[in-house]
N, C-alpha and C positions, 0 to 999 in steps of 0.2 A: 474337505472344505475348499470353496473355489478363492483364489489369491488373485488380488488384484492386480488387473495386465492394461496397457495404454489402450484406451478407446472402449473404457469402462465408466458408467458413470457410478460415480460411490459419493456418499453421505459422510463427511466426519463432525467433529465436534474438536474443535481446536482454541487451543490461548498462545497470543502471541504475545513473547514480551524482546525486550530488548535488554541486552546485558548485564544491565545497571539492576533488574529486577522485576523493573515496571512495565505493565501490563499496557500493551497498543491497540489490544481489539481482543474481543473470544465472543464465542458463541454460545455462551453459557445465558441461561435464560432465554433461548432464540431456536428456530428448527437448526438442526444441522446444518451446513454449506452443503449443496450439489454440486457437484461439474464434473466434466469427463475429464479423466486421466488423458494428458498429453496433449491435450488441444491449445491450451495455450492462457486458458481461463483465469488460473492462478498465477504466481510468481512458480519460476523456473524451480527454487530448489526447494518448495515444496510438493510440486509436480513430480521430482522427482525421486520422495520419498516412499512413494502410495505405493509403486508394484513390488510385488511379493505378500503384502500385507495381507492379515483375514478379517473379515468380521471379529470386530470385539478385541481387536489387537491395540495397546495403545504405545507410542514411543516418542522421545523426545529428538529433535532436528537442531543442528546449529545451521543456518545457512546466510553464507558469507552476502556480506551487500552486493556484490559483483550477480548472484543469483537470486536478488529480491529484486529492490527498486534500483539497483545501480550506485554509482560514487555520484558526488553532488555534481552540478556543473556549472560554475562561475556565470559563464555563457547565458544560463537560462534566468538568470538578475536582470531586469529591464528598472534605470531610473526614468520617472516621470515626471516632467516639470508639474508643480504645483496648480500651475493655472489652468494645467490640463484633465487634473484632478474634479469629480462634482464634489460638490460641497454636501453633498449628503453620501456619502462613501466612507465608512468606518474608517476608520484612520490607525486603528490599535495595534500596535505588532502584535505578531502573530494572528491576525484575524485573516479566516478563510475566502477569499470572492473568485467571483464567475466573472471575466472582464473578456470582451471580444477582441478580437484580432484583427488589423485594419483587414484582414482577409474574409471577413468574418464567421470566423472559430471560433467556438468559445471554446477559455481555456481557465483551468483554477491555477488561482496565485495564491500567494501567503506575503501579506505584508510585511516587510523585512527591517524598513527603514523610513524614519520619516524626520525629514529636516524644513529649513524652513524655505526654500526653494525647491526640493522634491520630493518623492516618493520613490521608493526601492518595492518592486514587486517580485515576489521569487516563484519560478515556475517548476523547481524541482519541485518532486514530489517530496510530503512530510516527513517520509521514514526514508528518502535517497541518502546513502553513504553510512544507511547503520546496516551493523551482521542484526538478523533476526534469530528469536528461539521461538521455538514454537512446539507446545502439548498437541499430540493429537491422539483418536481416536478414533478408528473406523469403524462405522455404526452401521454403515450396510453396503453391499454393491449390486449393481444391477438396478 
């Protein structure tokens, strides 16, 4: 049987949770993920679980936040005066948006903080500064 080697494309079927128990994504009900081994597609140390694997292999990963999305970054907090806020812009912490960049980038934030002079918008990513666990199973390669 042929084991998975970098610059392989393969099929898994994966749940990811985080520590605590709770489930962050899986692809149950869904096709499988595609992506090529090594390319850069997925987070680092799940990339780095697939070679040797076979079809139909399944195994469980700890991979530390340093090899997913990173440690958080203080840095990526933007406070926003209020008046520069639109008045139809969700306001709810933890609410997901698409906000441009005076460069214009669009970049997703996560509302963080809301007082009554401003808005806190946070540009780390949702799951930066957790270790992840992740089920998988390889469903095919090639």
């Amino acid at each position: 049987m042929t084991e998975v080697k970098p610059g392989d494309t393969v099929r898994i079927h994966y749940t990811g949770t985080l520590p605590d128990g709770s489930t962050f994504d899986s692809s149950e009900g869904r096709e499988p993920l595609e992506f090529t081994v090594g390319s850069g597609q997925i987070i680092a140390g799940l990339d780095a679980a697939l070679p040797g694997m076979r079809a139909g292999d399944r195994k469980t990963i700890e991979v530390p936040c340093a090899d997913a999305y990173g440690a958080r970054n203080p840095d990526a907090c933007h406070a926003i005066p209020r008046a520069y806020v639109p008045d139809d812009m969700p306001m709810e912490i933890g609410t997901r948006l698409e906000v441009t960049t005076p460069q214009g980038q669009a970049m997703a934030v996560t509302v963080a903080e809301v007082t009554e002079t401003e808005v806190v918008l946070d540009a780390n990513h949702p799951l930066a500064g957790e270790d992840l666990i992740f089920a998988i199973e390889l469903v095919s390669i090639g």
